[in-house]
C-alpha positions as CSV (number, residue, x, y, z in Angstrom):
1,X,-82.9,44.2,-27.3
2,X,-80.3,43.1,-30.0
3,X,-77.9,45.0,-30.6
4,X,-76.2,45.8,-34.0
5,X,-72.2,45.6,-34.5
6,X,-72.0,49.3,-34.6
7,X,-74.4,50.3,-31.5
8,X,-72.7,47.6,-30.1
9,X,-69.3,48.7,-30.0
10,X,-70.6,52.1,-29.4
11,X,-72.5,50.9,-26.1
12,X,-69.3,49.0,-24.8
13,X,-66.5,51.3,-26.2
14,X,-68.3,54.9,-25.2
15,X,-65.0,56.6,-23.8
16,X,-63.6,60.2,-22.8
17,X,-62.9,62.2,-26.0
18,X,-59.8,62.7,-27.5
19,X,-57.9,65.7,-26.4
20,X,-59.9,66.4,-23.7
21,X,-58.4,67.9,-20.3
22,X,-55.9,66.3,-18.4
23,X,-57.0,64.5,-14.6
24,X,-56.6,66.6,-11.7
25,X,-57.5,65.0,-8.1
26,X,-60.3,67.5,-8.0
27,X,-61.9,65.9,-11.5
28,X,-60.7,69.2,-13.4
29,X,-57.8,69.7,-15.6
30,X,-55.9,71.8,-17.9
31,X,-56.1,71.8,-21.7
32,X,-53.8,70.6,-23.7
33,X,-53.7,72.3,-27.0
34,X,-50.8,69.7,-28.7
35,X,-52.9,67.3,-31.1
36,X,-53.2,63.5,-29.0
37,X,-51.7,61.9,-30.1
38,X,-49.4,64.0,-31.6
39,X,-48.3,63.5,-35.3
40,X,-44.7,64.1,-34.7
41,X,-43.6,62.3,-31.6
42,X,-44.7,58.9,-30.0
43,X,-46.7,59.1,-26.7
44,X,-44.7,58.1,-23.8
45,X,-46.0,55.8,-21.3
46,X,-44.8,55.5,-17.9
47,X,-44.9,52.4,-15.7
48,X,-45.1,53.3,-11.7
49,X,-42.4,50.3,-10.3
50,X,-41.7,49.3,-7.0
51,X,-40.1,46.1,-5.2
52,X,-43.5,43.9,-5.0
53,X,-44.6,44.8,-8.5
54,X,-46.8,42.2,-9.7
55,X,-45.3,40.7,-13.2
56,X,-48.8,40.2,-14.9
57,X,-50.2,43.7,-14.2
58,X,-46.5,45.1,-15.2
59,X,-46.0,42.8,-18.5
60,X,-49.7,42.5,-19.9
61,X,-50.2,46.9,-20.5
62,X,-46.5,47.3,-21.4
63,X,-46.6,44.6,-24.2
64,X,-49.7,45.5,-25.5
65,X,-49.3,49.4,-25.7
66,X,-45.7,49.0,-26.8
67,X,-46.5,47.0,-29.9
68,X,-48.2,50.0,-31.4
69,X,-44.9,51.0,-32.8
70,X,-45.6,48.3,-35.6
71,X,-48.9,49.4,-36.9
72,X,-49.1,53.0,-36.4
73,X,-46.2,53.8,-39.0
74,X,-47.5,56.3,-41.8
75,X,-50.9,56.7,-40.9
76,X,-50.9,60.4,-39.7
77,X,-51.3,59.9,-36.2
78,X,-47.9,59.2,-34.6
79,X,-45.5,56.4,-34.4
80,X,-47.2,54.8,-31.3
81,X,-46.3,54.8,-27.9
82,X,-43.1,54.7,-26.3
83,X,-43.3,52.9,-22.6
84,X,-40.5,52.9,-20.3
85,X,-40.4,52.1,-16.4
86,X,-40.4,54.5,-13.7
87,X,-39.1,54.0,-10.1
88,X,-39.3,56.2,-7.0
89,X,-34.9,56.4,-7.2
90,X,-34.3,54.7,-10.7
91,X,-32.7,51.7,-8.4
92,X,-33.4,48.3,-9.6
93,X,-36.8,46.9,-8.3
94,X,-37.5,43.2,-7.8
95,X,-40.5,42.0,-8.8
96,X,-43.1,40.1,-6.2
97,X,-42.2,36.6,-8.5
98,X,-38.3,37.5,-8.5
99,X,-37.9,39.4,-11.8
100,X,-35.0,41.6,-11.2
101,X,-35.9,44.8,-13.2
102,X,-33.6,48.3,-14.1
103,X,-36.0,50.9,-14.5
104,X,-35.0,53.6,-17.1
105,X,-35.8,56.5,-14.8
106,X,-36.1,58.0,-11.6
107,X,-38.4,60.2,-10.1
108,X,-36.3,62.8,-10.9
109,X,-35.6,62.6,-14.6
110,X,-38.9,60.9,-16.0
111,X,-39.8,62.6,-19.0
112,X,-43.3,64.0,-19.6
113,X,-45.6,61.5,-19.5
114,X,-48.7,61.0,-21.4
115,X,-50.3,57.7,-19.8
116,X,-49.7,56.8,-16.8
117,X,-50.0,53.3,-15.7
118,X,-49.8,51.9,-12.1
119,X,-49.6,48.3,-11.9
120,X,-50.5,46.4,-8.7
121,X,-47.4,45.9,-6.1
122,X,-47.5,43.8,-2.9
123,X,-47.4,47.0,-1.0
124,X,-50.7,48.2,-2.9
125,X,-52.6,47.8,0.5
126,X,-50.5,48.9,2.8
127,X,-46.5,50.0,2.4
128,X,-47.2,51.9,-1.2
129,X,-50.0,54.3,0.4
130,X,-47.8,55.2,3.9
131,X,-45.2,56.4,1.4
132,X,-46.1,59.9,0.7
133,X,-43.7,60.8,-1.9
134,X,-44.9,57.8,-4.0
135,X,-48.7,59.4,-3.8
136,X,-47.6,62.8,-4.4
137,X,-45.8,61.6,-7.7
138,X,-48.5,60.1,-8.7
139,X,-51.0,62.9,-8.5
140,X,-48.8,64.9,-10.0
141,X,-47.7,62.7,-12.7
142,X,-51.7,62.7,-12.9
143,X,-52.0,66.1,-13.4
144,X,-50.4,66.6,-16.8
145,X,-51.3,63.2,-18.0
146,X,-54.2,62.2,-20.7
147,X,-54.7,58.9,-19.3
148,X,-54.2,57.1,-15.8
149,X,-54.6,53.4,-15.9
150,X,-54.6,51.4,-12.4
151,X,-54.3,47.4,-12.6
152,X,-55.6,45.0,-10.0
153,X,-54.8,46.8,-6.8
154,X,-52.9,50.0,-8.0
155,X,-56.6,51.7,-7.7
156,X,-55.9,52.0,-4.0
157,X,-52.9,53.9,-5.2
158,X,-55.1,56.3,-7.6
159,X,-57.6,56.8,-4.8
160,X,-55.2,57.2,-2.2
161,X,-53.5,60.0,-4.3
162,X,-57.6,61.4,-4.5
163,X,-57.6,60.9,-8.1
164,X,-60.8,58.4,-8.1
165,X,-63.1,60.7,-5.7
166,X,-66.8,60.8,-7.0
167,X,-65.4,58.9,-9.5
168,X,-66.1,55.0,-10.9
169,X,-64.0,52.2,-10.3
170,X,-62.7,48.6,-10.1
171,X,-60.2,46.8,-8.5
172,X,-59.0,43.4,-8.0
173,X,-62.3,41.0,-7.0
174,X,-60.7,39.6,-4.2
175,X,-60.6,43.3,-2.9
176,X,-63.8,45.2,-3.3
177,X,-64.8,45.1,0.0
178,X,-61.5,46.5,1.6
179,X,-61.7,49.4,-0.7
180,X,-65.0,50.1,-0.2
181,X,-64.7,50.3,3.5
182,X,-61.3,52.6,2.3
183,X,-62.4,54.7,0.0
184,X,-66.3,55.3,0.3
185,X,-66.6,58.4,-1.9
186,X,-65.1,56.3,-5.1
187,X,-68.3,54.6,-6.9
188,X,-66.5,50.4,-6.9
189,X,-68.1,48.6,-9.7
190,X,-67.8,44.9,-9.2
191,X,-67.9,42.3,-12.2
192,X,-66.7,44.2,-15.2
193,X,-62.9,43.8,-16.4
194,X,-62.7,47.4,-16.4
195,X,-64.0,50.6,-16.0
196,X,-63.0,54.2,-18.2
197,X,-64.1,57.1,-16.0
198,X,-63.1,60.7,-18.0
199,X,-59.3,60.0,-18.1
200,X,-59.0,57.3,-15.4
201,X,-59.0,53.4,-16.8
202,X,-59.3,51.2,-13.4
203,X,-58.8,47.6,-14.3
204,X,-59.5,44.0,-12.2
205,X,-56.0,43.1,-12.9
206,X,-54.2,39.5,-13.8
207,X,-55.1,38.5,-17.4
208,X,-57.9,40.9,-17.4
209,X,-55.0,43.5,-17.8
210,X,-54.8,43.0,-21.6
211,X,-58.2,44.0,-22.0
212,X,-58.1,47.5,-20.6
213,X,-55.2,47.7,-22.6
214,X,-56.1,46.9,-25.7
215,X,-58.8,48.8,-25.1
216,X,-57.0,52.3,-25.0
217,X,-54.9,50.8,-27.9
218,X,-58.2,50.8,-30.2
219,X,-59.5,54.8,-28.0
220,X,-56.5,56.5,-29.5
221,X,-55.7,54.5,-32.7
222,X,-58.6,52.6,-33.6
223,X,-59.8,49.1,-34.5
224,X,-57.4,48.8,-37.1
225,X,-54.2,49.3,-35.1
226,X,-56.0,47.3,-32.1
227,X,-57.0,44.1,-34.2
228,X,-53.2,44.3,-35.4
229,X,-51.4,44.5,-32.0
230,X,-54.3,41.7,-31.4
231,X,-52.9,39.7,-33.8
232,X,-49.5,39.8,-33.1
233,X,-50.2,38.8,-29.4
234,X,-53.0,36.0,-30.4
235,X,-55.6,38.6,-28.8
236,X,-58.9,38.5,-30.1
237,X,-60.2,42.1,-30.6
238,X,-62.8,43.3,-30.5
239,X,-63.7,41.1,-27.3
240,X,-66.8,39.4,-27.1
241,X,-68.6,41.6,-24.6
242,X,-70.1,38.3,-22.6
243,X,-66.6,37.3,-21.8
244,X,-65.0,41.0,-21.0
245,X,-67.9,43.1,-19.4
246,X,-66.9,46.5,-19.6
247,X,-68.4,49.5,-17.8
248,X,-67.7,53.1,-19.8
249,X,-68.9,56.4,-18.6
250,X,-69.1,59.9,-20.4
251,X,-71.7,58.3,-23.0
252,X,-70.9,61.9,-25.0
253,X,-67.5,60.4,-26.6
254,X,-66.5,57.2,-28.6
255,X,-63.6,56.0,-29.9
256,X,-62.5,57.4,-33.4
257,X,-64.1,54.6,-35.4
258,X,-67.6,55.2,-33.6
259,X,-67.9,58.8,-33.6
260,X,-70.1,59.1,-36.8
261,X,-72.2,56.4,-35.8
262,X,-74.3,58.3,-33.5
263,X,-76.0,58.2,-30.2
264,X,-74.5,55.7,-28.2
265,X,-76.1,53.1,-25.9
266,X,-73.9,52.9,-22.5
267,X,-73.5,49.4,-21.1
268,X,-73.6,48.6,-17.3
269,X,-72.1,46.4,-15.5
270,X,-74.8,43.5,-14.1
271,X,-74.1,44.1,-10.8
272,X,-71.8,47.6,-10.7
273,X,-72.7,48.3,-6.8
274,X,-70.4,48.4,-3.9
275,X,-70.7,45.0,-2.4
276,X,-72.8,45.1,0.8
């Protein structure tokens, strides 16, 4: 079947509606009645960092999403999205390549946040999910968040937390078969750069990272703002679907520039079962 531009982008970029109730680790939520995003106020996004952090997962989301601040002015819909690093203490973190980082809050003081992003640590597998207070802030966090976005192996955190049960999911290639045998009640896709699941965006991690990103860029914004924060990081957007497989659920919902173009077509991955 060929598809056109439009059915296309609706097939590949069907995603959770705007304004639509927060994540809860039981797949419910609370609604929100404040406009998202907001008119009058930036949306904040916090970054989950630990010592181990994985540069690539940390850098790719927070460059992408904070570069909305220079093609969102005067359109109507906020002045894009304010990102900011959160650590369990608000001690400086180093990351697993040697980056020494000063996160700007704490636990403790973190403002509201609107996305949440976890980025893959080197204690994703093991240290991070023994550490109770890290899993209970993050299902928290979850709780009053739009959007949860994992990178590479910060979906063991999410699931961990049992923010991904019954729910679908990716993770980093290498480690499909370890969360499977983890986590059998969260539906792994394999082969797809990422997957958007109601308010949970589960990504394979390393330069795939951009993708999921940009992604929510053009969910909340548009093409418009996308293709410009694409532009100013030589990232081609839209993606050519055969080099960035995507798998979307909720075929109900589309981004903004989609939602008049009716039904949509939902694309799967080629292969989106747990490995054997």
């Amino acid at each position: 079947m060929t598809l056109t531009r439009p059915t296309l982008l609706a097939a590949l970029f069907t995603a959770f509606a705007l304004g639509a109730p927060a994540l809860t680790a039981a797949g419910g939520g609370d609604h929100h009645p404040e406009a998202f995003p907001p008119p009058d106020r930036p949306l904040r996004a916090g970054f989950l960092v630990v010592d181990g952090v994985y540069s690539s997962e940390l850098v790719a989301p927070y460059d992408v999403l904070h570069h909305t601040v220079f093609h969102t002015a005067g359109r109507g819909d906020g002045p894009g999205i304010e990102v900011f690093t959160v650590s369990p203490d608000g001690r400086p973190v180093t990351t697993f390549e040697g980056l020494h980082l000063t996160p700007h809050h704490s636990f403790e003081n973190a403002p509201p946040i609107d996305i949440l992003v976890v980025p893959s640590t080197e204690g994703s597998m093991g240290r991070d999910l023994e550490n109770r207070r890290l899993i209970d802030w993050v299902r928290e966090t979850a709780e009053s968040a739009r959007y949860v976005m994992s990178l590479c192996d910060g979906a063991f955190v999410l699931a961990e937390a049992g923010l991904l049960h019954g729910r679908s999911a990716t993770t980093f290639p290498g480690d499909y078969e370890a969360f499977a045998a983890r986590f059998p009640k969260v539906k792994l896709r394999v082969n797809v750069s990422f997957v958007h699941d109601g308010a949970l965006l589960t990504s394979q991690g390393g330069a795939k990272s951009y993708d999921v990103a940009m992604y929510l860029v053009d969910l909340l914004y548009g093409e418009e703002v996308a293709s410009g924060v694409g532009r100013g990081l030589l990232l081609p957007w839209p993606v050519d679907p055969a080099a960035a497989p995507h798998m979307v659920t909720d075929p109900g919902a589309r981004p903004r520039q989609e939602r008049e173009a009716g039904p949509a077509e939902v694309a799967e991955d080629p292969e989106g079962e747990p490995p054997p």
